[in-house]
C-alpha positions in Angstrom: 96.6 158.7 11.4 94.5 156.2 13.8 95.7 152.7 14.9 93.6 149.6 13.8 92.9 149.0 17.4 92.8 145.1 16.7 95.3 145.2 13.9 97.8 146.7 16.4 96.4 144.5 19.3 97.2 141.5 16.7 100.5 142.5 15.4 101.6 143.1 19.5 99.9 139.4 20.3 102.0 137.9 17.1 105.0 139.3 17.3 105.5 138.4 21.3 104.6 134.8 20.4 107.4 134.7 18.0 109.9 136.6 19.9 108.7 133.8 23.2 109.0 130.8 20.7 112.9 131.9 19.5 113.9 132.3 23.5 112.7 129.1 24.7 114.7 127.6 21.6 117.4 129.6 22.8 117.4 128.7 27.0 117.1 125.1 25.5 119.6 125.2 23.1 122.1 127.8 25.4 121.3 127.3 28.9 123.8 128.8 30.6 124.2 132.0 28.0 120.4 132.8 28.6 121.3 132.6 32.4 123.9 135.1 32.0 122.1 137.7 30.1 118.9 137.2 32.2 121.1 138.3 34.9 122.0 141.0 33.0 118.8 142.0 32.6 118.0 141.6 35.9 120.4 143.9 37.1 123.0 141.3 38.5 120.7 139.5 40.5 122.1 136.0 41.3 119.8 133.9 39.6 121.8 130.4 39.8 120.6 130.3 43.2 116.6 129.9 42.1 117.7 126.7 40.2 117.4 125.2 37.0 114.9 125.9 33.4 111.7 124.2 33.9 111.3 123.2 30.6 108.2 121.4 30.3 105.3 121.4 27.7 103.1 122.7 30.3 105.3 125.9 31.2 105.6 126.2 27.6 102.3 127.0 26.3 101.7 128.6 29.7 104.2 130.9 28.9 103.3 131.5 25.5 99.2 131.7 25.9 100.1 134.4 29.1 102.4 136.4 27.3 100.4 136.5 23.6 97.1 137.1 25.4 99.0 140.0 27.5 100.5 141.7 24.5 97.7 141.7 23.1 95.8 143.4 25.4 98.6 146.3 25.7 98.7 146.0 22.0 95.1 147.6 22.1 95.5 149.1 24.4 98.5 151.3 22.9 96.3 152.2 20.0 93.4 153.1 22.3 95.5 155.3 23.7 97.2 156.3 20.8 94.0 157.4 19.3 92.8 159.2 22.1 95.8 161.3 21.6 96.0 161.9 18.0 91.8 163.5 18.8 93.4 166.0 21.0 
């Protein structure tokens, strides 16, 4: 079965927008919970000492243009991939 290479490329570009809408809700809603499992993430690094959220409309649709328009791009490029694959 072949990917849709822009269905899949779509879906990946969706999907991360949602997903990057819900965590900015989040940081603003739960600041210092979404500093604590950052750090978690992050593998303990101590990120209290880099400051504050920078919550602004500008880092906001930054964020979410960058990250859509990058999961996009691995969202096709997956099923390129994918499809090369499924040939062989």
């Amino acid at each position: 079965m072949k990917h849709d290479k822009l269905a899949t490329a779509n879906a990946a570009g969706l999907t991360t927008a949602g997903v990057y809408v819900a965590c900015r809700i989040l940081v603003g809603l739960f600041p210092d919970a979404a500093f604590t499992v950052a750090q978690s993430w992050f593998h303990g690094i101590e990120l209290q000492k880099l400051g504050g959220w920078s919550l602004t409309w500008e880092s906001f649709f930054l964020g979410l243009i960058s990250s859509t328009a990058f999961a996009w791009a691995v969202g096709w490029c997956f099923a390129h991939c994918y499809n090369w694959f499924v040939k062989k």
